[in-house]
N, C-alpha and C positions, 0 to 999 in steps of 0.2 A: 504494500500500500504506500502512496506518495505525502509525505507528510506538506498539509495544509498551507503553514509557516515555509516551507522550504518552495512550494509553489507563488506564493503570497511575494517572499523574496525574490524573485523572477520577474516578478509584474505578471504571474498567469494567476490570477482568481478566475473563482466557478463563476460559471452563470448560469442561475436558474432560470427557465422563462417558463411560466406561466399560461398554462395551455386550457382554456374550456373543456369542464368533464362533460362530455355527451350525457345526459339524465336519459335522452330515447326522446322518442318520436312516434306521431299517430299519425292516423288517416280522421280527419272530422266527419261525422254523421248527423243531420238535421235532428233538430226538439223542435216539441212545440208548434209541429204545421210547418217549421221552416225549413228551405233547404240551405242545409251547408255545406261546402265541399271543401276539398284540398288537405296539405300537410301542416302538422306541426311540429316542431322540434324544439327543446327544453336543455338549453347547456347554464350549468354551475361552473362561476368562475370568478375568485377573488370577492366572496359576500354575497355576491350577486347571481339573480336568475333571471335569466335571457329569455324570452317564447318569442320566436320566430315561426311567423305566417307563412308556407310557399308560396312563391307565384301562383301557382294552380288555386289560392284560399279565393271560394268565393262566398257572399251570403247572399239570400235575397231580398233583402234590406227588414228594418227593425228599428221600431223608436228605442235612441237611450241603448247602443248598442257598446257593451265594455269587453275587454280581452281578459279573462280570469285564470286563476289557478284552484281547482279541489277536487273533490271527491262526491262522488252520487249524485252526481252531474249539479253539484250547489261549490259555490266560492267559497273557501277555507279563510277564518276569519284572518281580514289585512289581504286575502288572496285579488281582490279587485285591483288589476294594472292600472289600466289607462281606458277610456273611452276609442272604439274600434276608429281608427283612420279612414281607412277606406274601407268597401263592402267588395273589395276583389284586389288580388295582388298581395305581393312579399310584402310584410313588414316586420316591423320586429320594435319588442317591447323590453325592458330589466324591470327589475324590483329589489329591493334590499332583500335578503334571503333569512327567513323568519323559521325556527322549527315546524310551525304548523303549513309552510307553505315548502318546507322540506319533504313534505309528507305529501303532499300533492301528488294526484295519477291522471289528473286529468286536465287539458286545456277548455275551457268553456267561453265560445262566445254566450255573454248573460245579458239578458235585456233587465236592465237597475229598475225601470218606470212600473214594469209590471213582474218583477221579479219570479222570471223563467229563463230557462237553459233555452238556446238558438239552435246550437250543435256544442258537440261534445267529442274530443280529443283520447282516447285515452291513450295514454305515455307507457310505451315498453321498451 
């Protein structure tokens, strides 16, 4: 093994970088009469949890439409991201990363106004 110090002396220090852990990814399925389509993907990195829409995300439209994270197709408390951008296309969202949104399995587009699941995500 190369000792640390005798590297350090050289001028060669480590470098760690800091790579997003994949958490997985779904395919979305319509709630509620709605249709939904497309991908999700869900990466952990430095605190943070990222949900990222495919291209392919479409909906077909909905008052009061947010991008969430939980389980039994309802938002994990603190799980509500951000209000949905667009109703088609890539985007992508973070969040400070909470224990109960650690535990999240499912991406939920959630209508806030009338509190229902649009389509539903689940992460494997």
């Amino acid at each position: 093994m190369v000792d640390r110090k005798f590297l350090m002396g050289l001028g060669l220090g480590l470098c760690l970088v800091a790579t997003p852990a994949a958490a997985g990814s779904g395919s979305f399925s319509g709630a509620s009469g709605h249709v939904t389509k497309g991908t999700a993907t869900v990466t952990k990195s430095g605190g943070k949890i990222t949900v990222k829409l495919g291209r392919n995300f479409f909906l077909d439209g909905a008052p009061d439409p947010y991008v969430a994270l939980g389980n039994g197709s309802s938002p994990a408390k603190g799980g509500l991201l951000a209000v949905l951008r667009n109703n088609k296309g890539g985007q992508s969202y973070s969040i400070t990363a909470t224990p109960a949104l650690e535990k999240a399995k499912q991406v939920i587009i959630w209508c806030k106004k009338y509190a229902v699941p649009l389509g539903v995500a689940t992460i494997r």
